[in-house]
C-alpha positions in Angstrom: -12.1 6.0 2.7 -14.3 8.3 4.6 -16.2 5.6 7.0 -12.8 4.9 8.2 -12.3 1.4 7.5 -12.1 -1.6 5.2 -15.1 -3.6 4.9 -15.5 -6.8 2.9 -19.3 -7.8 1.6 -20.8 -10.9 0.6 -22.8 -11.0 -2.4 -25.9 -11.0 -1.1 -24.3 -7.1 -0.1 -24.1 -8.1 3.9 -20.6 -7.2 5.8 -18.7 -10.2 6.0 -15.9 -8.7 7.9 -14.1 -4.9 8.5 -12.1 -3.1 10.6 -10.5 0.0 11.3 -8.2 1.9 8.9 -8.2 5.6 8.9 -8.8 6.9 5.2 -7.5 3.8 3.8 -7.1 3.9 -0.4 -6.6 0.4 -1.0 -7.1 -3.7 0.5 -6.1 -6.5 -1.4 -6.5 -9.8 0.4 -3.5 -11.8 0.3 -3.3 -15.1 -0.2 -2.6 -16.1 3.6 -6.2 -14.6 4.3 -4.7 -11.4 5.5 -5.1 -8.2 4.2 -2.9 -5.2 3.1 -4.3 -1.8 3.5 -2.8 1.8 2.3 -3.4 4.7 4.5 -4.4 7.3 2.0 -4.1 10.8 4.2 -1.8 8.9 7.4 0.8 7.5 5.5 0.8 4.1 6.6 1.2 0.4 4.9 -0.6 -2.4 7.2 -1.0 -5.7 7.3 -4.2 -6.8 9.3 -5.3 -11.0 10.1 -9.2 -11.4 10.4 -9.3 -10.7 13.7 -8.4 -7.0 12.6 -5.1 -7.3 14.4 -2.0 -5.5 12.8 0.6 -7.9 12.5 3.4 -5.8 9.9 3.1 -2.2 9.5 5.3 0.4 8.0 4.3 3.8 9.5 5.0 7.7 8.1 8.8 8.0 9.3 9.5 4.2 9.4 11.7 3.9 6.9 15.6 6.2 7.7 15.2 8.9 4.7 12.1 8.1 3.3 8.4 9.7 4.6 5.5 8.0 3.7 2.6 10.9 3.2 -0.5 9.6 0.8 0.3 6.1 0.4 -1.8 4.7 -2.3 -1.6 1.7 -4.3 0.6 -1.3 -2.1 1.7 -4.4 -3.8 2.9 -7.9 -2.4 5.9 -9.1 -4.1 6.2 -12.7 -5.1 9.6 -12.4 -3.6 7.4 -11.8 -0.2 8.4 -8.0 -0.6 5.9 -4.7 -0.4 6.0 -2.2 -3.0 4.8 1.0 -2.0 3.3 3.8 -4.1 4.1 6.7 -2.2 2.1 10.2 -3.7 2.3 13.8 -2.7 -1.0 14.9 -1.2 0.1 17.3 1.6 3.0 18.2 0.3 3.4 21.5 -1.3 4.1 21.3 -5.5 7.5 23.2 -5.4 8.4 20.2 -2.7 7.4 17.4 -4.8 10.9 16.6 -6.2 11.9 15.7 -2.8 9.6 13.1 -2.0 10.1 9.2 -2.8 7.5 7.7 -5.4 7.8 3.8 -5.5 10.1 2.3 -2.4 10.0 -1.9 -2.4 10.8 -3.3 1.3 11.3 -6.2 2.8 9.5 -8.3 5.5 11.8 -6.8 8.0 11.1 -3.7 7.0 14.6 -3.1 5.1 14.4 -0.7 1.4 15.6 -2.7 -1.4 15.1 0.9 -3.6 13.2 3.2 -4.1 12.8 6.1 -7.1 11.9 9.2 -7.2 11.9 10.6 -10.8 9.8 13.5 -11.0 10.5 13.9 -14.7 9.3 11.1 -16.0 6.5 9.6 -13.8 5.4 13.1 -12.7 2.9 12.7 -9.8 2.1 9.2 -10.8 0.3 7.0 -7.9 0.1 3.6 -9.1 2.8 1.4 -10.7 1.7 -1.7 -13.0 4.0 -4.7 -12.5 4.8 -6.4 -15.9 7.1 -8.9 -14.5 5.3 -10.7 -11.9 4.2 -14.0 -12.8 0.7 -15.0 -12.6 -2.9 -13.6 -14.0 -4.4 -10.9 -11.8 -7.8 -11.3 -13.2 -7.1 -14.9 -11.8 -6.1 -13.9 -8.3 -2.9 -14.9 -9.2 -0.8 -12.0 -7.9 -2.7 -12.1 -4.9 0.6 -13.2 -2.3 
């Protein structure tokens, strides 16, 4: 998070392959060879080829309503939709009940829902997916 970027090493621990993503939190390599990246401290969902080029990107005030702010855990839908974990860092605590925790979205960019219950999940960053089909610890859920 702090270098600034998402790098990818081979086992032999040489860099197979970065680039640039200001305090990213999390890549998960899709199964089309790209890459999804969360912008931990930017607010930012990206989508990145292995050139390093951006090609879909949800930035902090993309989305009418909704502002991104310490985007952590991001999820590719089966469905071909993005689930976004959206958390509270900069925001102050007596603001927290106004900010969106999970929001899915489509390919273009469209909400399908999103929740914010502050009761329940509290400040809760991650979400685990129970109906998804596939084995993660197979690479499964990889889409």
């Amino acid at each position: 998070m702090d270098l600034g970027k998402v790098v990818e090493y081979g086992k032999d621990g040489k860099e197979l392959w970065s680039v640039a993503a200001p305090s990213a939190w999390a890549a998960v390599r899709l199964k089309n060879g790209n890459t999804l990246i969360s912008g931990n401290q930017h607010g930012y969902v990206r989508e990145v080829n292995r050139q390093g080029e951006v090609v879909w990107e949800i930035g902090k005030n993309d989305l009418p309503g909704i502002s991104l702010y310490t985007v952590q855990e991001v999820t590719r839908l089966a469905n071909g939709n993005t689930l976004i974990n959206n958390w509270v860092g900069s925001v102050a605590q007596e603001n927290w009940p106004t900010v969106v925790q999970l929001i899915e979205v489509t390919p273009d960019k469209k909400v399908v829902w999103a929740l914010r219950d502050w009761t329940t999940l509290g400040p809760a960053s991650s979400t685990q997916l129970l109906d998804e089909p596939g084995a993660a610890e197979r690479g499964q859920l990889q889409r």
